[in-house]
C-alpha atoms as one frame of an Amber mdcrd trajectory, in Angstrom:
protein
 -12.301 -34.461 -25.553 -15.368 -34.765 -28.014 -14.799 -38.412 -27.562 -15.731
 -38.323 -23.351 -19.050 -37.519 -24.365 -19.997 -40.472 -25.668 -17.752 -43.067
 -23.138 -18.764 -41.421 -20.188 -22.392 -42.487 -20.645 -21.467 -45.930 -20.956
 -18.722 -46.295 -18.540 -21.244 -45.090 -15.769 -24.068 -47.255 -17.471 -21.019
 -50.480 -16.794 -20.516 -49.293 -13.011 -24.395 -49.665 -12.567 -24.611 -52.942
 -14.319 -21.616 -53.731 -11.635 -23.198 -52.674  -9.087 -26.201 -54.495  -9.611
 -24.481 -57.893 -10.982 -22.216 -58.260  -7.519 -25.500 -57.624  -5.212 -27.773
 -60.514  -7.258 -30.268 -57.981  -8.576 -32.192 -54.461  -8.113 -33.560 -54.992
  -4.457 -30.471 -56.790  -3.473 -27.991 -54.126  -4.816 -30.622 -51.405  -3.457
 -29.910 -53.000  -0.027 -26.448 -53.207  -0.423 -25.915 -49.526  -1.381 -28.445
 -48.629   1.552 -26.143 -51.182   4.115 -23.034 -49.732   2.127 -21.801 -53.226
   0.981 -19.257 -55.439   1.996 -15.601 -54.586   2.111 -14.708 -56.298  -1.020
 -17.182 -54.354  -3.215 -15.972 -51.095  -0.940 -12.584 -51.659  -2.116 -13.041
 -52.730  -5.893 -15.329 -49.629  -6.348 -12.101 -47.346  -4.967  -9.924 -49.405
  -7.207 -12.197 -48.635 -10.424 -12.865 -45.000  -9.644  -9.426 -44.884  -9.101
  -8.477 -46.841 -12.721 -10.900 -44.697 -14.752 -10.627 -41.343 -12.908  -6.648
 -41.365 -12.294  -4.338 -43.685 -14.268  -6.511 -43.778 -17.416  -6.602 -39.679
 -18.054  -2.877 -39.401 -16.600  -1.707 -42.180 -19.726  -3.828 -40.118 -22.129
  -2.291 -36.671 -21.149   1.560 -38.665 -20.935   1.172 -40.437 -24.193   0.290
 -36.752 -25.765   3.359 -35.162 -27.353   4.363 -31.476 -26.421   3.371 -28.838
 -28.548   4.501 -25.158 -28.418   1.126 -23.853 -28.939   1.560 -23.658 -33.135
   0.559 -25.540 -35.597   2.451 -26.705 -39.117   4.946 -24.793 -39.551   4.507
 -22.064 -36.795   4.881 -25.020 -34.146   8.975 -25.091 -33.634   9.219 -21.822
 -34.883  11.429 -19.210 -32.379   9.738 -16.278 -32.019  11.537 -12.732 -31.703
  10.839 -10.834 -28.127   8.539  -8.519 -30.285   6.661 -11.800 -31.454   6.311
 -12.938 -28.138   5.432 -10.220 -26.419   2.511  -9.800 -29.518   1.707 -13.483
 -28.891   0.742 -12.955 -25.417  -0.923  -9.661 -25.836  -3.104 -11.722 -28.866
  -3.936 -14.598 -25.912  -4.931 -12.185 -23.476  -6.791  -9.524 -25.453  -7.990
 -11.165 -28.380  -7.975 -14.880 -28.298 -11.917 -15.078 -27.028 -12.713 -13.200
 -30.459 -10.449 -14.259 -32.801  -9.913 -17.275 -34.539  -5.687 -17.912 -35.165
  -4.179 -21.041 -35.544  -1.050 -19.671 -34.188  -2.220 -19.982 -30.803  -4.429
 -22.355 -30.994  -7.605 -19.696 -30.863 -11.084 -20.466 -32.081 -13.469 -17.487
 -31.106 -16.777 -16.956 -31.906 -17.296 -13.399 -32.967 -14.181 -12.008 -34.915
 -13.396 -13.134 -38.371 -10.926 -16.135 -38.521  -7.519 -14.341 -38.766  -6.285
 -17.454 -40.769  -8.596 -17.085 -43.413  -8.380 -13.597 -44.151  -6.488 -12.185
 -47.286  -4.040 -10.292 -47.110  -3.345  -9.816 -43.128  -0.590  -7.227 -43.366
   0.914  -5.313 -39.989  -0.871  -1.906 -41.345  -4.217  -3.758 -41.785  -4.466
  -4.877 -38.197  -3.333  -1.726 -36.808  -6.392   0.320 -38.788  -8.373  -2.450
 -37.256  -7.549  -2.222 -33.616  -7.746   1.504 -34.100 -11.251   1.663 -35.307
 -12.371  -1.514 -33.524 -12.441  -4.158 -36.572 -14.358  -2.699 -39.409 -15.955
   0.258 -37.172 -19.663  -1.564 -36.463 -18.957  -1.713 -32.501 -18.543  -5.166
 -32.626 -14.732  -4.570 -31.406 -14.044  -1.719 -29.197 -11.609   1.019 -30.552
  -8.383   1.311 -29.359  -8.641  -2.034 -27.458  -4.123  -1.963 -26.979  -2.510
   1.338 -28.217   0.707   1.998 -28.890   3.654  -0.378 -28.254   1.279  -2.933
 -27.190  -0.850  -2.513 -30.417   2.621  -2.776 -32.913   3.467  -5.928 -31.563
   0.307  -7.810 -31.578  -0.241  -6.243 -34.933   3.358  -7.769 -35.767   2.696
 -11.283 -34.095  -0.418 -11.342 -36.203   1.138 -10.348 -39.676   3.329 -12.520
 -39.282   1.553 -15.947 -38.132  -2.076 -15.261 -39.746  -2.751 -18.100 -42.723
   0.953 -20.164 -41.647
């Protein structure tokens, strides 16, 4: 997507060299977008707009290949109901904090899950029930029980893969 940022500036620079290249200059295309043009330039803008904003992004997302929401290893990888139920809890609780490969998560305030050492079941579970390392930046107790076993599991077991 990174890429769109520096197309999009040119493709709409083209369309305004179009526009003014089919109306013989500035005035003259000034007066044509004022008069609304003739049909022919009404129904090759629709045509573009239609090539750029439609068929080009819908190739792009076809041509993609499907992905399970892993990466490496972790991508085919069947995960247990336990797992999944962990993986979802992770997306929905944690996933605007945490970095984690696993689900494709890159937050901006918790530490990067797949770069910590030694990410064991027991170590997450201290940290969800302090909140992290205790300094407020994670509130305590943010899933309990059930809920905080299996995204403690989830991330044991996918954290670094």
């Amino acid at each position: 997507m990174e890429f769109l940022i520096v197309i999009v500036p040119f493709v709409v620079l083209g369309l305004v060299v179009i526009f003014i290249a089919f109306w013989g200059g500035p005035s003259a295309a000034r007066e044509a977008y004022l008069t609304r043009g003739g049909r022919f330039f009404t129904f090759s803008m629709i045509v573009l707009y239609l090539a750029l904003g439609v068929a080009v992004p819908a190739a792009v997302i076809a041509s993609r290949p499907e992905a399970e929401g892993g990466t490496g290893s972790l991508r085919s990888k069947e995960l247990s109901g336990k797992d999944e139920t962990g993986k979802q809890l992770f997306i929905q609780n944690c996933k605007s904090c945490h970095t984690l490969a696993a689900v494709q998560a890159h937050g901006v305030t918790g530490p990067n899950l797949d770069e910590l050492g030694g990410v064991d079941k027991q170590r997450v579970l201290h940290a969800i029930e302090i909140g992290g390392t205790g300094d407020g930046r994670m509130p305590p107790r943010l899933l309990e029980g059930a809920d905080a076993d299996a995204a403690a599991t989830y991330v044991s077991h996918v954290a670094g893969r």
